[in-house]
PyMOL Python script that loads the backbone (N, CA, C, O; Angstrom):
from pymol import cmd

cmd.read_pdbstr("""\
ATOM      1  N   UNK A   1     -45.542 -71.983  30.487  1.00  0.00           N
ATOM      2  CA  UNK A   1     -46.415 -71.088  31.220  1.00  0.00           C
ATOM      3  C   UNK A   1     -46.188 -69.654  30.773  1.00  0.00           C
ATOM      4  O   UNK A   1     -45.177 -69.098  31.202  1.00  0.00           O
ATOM      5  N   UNK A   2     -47.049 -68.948  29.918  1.00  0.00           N
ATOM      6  CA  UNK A   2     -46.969 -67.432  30.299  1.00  0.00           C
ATOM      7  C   UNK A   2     -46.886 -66.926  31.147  1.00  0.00           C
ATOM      8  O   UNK A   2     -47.635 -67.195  32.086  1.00  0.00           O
ATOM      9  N   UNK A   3     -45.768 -65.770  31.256  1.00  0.00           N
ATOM     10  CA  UNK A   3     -45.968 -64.625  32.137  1.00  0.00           C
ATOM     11  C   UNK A   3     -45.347 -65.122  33.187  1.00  0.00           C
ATOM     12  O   UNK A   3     -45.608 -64.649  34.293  1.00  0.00           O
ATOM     13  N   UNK A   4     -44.139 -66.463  33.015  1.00  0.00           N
ATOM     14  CA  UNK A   4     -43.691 -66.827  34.473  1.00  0.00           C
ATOM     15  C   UNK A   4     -42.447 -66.300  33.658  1.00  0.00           C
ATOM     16  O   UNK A   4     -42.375 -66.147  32.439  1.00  0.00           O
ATOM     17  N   UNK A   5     -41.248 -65.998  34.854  1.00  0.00           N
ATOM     18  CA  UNK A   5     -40.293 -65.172  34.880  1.00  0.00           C
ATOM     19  C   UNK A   5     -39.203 -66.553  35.572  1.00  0.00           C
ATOM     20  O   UNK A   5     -39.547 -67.387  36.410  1.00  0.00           O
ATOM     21  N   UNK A   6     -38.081 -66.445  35.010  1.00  0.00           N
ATOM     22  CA  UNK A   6     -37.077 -66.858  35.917  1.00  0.00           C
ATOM     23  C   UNK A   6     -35.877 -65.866  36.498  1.00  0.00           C
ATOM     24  O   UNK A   6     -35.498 -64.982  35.730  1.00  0.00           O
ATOM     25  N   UNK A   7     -35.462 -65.928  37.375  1.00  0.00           N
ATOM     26  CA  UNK A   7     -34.138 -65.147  37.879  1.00  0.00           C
ATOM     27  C   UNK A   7     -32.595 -66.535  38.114  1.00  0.00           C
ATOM     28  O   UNK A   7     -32.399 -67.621  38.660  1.00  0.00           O
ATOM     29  N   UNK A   8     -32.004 -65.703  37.432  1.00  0.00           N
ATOM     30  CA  UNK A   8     -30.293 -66.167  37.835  1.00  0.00           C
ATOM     31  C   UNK A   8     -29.278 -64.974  38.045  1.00  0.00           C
ATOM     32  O   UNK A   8     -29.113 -63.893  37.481  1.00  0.00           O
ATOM     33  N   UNK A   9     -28.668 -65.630  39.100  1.00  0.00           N
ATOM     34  CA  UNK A   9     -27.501 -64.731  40.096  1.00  0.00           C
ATOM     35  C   UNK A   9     -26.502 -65.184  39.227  1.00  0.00           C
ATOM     36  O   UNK A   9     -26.541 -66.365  38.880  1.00  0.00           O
ATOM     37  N   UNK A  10     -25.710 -64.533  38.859  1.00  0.00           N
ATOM     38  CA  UNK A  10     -24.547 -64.661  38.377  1.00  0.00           C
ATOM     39  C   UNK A  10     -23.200 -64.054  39.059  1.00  0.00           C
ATOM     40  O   UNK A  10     -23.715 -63.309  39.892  1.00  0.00           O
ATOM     41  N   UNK A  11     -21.708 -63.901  39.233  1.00  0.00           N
ATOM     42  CA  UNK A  11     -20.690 -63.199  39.482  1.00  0.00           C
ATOM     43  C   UNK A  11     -20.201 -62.502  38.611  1.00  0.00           C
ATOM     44  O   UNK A  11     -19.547 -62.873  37.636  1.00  0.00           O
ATOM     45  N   UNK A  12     -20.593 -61.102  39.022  1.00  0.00           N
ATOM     46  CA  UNK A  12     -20.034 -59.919  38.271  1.00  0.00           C
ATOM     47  C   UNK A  12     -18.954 -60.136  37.822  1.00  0.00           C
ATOM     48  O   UNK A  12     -18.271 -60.821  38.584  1.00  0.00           O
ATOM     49  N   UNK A  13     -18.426 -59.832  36.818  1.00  0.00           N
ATOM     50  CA  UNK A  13     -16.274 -59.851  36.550  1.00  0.00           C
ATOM     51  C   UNK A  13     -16.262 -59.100  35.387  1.00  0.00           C
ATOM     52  O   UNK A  13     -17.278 -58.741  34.793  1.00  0.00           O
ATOM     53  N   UNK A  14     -15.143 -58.863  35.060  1.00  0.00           N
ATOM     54  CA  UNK A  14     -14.403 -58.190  33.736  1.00  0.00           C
ATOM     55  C   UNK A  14     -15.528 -58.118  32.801  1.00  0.00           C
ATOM     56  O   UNK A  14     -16.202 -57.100  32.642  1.00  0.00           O
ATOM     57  N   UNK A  15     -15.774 -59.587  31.988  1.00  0.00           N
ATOM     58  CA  UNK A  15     -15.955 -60.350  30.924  1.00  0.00           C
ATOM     59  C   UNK A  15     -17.908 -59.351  30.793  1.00  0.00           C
ATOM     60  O   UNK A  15     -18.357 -58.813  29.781  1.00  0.00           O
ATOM     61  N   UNK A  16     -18.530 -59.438  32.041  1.00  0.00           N
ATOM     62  CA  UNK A  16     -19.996 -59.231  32.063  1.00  0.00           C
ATOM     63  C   UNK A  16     -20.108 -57.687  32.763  1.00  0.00           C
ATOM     64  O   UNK A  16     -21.168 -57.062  32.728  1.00  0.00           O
ATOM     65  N   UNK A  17     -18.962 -57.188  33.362  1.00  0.00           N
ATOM     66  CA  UNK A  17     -19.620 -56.268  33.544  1.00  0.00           C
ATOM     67  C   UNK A  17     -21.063 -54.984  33.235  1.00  0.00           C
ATOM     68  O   UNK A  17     -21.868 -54.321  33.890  1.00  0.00           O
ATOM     69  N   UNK A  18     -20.579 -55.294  31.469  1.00  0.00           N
ATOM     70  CA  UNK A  18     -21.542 -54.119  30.875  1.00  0.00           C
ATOM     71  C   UNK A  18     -22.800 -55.006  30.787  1.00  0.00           C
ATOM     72  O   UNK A  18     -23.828 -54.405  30.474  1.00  0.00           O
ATOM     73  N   UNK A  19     -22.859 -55.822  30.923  1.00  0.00           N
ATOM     74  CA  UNK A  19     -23.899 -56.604  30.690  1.00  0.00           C
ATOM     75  C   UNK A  19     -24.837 -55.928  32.060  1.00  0.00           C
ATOM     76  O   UNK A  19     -25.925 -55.361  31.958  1.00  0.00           O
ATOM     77  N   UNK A  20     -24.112 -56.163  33.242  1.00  0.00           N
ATOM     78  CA  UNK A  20     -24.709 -56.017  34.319  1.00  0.00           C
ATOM     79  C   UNK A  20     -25.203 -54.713  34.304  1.00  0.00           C
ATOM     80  O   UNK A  20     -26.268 -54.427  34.852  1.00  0.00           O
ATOM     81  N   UNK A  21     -24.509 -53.901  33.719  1.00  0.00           N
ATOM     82  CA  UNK A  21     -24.557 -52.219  34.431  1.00  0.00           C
ATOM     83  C   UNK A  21     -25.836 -51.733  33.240  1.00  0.00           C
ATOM     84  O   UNK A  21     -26.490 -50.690  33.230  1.00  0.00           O
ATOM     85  N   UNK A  22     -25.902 -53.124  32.112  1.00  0.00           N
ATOM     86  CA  UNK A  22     -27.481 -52.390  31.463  1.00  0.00           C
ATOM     87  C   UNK A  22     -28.505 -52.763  31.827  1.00  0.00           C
ATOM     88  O   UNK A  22     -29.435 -52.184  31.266  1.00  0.00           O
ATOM     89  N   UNK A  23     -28.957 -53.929  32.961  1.00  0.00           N
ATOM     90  CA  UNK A  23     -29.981 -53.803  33.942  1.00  0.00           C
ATOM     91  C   UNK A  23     -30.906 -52.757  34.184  1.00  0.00           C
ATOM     92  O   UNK A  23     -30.704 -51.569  34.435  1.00  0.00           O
ATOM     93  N   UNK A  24     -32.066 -53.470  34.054  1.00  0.00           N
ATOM     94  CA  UNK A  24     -32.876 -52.040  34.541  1.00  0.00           C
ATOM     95  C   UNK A  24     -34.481 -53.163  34.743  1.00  0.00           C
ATOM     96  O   UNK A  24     -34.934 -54.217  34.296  1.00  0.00           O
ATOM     97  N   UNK A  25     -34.817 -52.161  35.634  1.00  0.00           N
ATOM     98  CA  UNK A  25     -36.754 -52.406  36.037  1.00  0.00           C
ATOM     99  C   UNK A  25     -37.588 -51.886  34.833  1.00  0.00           C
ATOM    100  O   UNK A  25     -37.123 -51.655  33.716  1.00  0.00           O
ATOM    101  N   UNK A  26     -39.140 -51.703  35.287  1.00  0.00           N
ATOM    102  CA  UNK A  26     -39.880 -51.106  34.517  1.00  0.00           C
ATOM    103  C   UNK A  26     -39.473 -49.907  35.204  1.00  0.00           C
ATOM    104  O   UNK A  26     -38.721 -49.836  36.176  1.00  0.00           O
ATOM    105  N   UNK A  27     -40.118 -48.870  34.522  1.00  0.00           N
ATOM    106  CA  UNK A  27     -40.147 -47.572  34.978  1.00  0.00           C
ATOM    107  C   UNK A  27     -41.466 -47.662  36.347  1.00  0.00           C
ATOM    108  O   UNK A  27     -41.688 -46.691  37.069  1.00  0.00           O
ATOM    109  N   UNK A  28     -41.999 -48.611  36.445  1.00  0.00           N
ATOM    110  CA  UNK A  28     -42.632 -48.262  37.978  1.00  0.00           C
ATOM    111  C   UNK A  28     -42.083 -48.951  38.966  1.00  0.00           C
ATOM    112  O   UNK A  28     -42.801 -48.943  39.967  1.00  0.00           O
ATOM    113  N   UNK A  29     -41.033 -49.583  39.093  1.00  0.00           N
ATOM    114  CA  UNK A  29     -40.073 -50.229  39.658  1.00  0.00           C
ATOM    115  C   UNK A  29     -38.920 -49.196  40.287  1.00  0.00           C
ATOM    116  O   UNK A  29     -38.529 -49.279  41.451  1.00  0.00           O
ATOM    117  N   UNK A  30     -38.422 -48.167  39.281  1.00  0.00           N
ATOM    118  CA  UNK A  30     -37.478 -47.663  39.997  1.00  0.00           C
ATOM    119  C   UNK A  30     -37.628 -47.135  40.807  1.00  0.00           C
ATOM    120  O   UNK A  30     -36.478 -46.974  41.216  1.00  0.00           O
ATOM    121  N   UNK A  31     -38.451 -46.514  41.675  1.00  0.00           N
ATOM    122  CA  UNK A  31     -38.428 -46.058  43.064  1.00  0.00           C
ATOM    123  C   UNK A  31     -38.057 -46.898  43.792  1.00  0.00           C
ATOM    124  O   UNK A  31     -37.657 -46.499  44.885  1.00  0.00           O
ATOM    125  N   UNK A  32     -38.009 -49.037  43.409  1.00  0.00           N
ATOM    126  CA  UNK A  32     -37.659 -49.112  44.631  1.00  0.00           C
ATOM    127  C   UNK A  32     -36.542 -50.097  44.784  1.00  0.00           C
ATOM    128  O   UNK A  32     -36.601 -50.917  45.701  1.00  0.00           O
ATOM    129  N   UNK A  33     -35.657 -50.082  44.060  1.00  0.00           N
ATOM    130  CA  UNK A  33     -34.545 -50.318  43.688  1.00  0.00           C
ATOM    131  C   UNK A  33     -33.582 -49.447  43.284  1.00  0.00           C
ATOM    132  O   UNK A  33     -33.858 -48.601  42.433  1.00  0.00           O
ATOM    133  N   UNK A  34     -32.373 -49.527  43.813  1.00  0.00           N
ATOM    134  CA  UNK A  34     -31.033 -48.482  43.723  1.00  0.00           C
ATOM    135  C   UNK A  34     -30.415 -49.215  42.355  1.00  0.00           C
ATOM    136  O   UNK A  34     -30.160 -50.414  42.237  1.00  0.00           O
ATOM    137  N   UNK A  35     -30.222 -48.022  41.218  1.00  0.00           N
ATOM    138  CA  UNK A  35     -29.134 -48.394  40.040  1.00  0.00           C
ATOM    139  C   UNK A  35     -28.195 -48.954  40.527  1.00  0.00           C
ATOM    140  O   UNK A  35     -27.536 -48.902  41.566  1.00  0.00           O
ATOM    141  N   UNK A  36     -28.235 -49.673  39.345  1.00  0.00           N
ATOM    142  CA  UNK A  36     -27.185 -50.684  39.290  1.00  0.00           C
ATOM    143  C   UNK A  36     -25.836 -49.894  39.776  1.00  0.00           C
ATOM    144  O   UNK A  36     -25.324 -50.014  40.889  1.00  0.00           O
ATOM    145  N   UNK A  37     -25.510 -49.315  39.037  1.00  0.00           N
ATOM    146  CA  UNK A  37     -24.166 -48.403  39.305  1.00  0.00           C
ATOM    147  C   UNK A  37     -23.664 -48.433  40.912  1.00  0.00           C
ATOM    148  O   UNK A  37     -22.645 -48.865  41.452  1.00  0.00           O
ATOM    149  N   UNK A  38     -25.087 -47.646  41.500  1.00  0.00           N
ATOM    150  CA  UNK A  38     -24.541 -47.892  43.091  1.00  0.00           C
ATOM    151  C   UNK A  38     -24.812 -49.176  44.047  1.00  0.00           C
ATOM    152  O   UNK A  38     -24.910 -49.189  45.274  1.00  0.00           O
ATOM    153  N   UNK A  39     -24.888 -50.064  43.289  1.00  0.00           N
ATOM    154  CA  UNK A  39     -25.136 -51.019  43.878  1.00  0.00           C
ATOM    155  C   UNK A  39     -23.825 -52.105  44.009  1.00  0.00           C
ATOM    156  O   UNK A  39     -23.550 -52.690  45.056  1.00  0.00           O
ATOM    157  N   UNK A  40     -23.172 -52.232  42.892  1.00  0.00           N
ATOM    158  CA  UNK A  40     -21.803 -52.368  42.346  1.00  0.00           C
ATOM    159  C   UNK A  40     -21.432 -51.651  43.039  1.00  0.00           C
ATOM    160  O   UNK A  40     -21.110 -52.395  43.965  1.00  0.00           O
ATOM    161  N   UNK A  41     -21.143 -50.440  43.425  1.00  0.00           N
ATOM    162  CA  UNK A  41     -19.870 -49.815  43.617  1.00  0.00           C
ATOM    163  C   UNK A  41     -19.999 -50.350  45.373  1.00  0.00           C
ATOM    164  O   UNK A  41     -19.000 -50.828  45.911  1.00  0.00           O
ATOM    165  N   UNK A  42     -21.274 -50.209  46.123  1.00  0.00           N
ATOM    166  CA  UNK A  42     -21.845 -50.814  47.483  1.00  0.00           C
ATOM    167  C   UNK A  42     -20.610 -52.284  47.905  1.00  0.00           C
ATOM    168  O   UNK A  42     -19.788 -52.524  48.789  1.00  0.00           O
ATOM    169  N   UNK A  43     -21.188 -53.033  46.532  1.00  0.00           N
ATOM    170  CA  UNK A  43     -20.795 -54.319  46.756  1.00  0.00           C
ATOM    171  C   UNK A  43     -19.229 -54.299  46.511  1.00  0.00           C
ATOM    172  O   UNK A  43     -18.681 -55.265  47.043  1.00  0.00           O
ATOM    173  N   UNK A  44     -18.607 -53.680  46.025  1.00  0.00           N
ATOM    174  CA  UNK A  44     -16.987 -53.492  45.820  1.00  0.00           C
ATOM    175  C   UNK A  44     -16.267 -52.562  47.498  1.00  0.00           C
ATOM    176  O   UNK A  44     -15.330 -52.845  48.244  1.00  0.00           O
ATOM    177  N   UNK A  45     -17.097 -51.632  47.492  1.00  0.00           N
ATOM    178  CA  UNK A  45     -16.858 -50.348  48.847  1.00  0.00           C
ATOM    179  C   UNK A  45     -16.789 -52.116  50.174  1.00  0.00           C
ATOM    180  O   UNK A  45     -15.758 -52.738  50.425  1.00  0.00           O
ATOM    181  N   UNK A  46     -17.862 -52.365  50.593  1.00  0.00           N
ATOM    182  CA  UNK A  46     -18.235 -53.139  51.159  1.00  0.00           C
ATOM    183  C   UNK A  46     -18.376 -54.850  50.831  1.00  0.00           C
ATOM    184  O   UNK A  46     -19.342 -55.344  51.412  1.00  0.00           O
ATOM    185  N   UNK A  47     -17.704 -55.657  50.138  1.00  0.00           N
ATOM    186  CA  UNK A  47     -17.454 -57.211  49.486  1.00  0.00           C
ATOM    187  C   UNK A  47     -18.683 -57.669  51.211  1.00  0.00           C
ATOM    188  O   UNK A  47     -19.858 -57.956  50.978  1.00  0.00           O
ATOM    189  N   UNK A  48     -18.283 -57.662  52.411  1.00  0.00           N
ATOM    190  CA  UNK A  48     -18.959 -58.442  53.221  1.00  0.00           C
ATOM    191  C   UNK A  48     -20.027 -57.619  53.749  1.00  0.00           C
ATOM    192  O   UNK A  48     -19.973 -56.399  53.904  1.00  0.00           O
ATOM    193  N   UNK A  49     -21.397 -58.692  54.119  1.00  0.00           N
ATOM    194  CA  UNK A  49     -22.460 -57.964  54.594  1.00  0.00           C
ATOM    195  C   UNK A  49     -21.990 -57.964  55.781  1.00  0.00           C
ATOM    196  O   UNK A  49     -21.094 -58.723  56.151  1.00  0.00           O
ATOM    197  N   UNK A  50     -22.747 -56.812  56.746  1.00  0.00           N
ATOM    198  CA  UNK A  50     -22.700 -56.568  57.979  1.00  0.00           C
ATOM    199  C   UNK A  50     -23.051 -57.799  58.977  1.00  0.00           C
ATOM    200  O   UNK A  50     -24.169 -58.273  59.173  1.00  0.00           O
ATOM    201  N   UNK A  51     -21.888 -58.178  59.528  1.00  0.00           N
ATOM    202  CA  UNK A  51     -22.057 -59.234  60.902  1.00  0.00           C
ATOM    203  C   UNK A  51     -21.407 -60.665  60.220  1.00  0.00           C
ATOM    204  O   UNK A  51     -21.405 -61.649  60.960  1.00  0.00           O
ATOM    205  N   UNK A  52     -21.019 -60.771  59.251  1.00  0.00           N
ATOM    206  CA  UNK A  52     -20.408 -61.777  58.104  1.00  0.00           C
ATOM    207  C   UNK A  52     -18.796 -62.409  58.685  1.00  0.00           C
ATOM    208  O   UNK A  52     -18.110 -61.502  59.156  1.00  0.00           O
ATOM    209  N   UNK A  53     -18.399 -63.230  58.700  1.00  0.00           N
ATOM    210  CA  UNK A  53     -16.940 -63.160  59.474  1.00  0.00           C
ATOM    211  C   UNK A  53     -16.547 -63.424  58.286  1.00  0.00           C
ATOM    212  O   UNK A  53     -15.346 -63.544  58.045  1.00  0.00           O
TER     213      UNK A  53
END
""", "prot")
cmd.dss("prot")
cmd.show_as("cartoon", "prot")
cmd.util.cbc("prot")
cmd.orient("prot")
């Protein structure tokens, strides 16, 4: 099929980091998504979402 897209989640670590941190949208995308950078640092500051035991 053209024009179909897949997504995979992976776990950040050592080995992929830079991989991760060269992520990026189109340029009409970034308004609505936060760089990578602070998104990582979110998920390190904070490992559990709010209300998570």
């Amino acid at each position: 099929m053209a024009g179909v897209c897949t997504t995979q989640l992976e776990l950040v670590t050592p080995e992929n980091y830079e991989a991760a941190l060269a992520l990026s949208v189109r340029p009409d995308q970034d308004d609505l998504v936060a760089p990578v950078a602070k998104s990582l640092a979110e998920a390190y500051v904070f490992p559990e979402p709010p209300g998570r035991c």
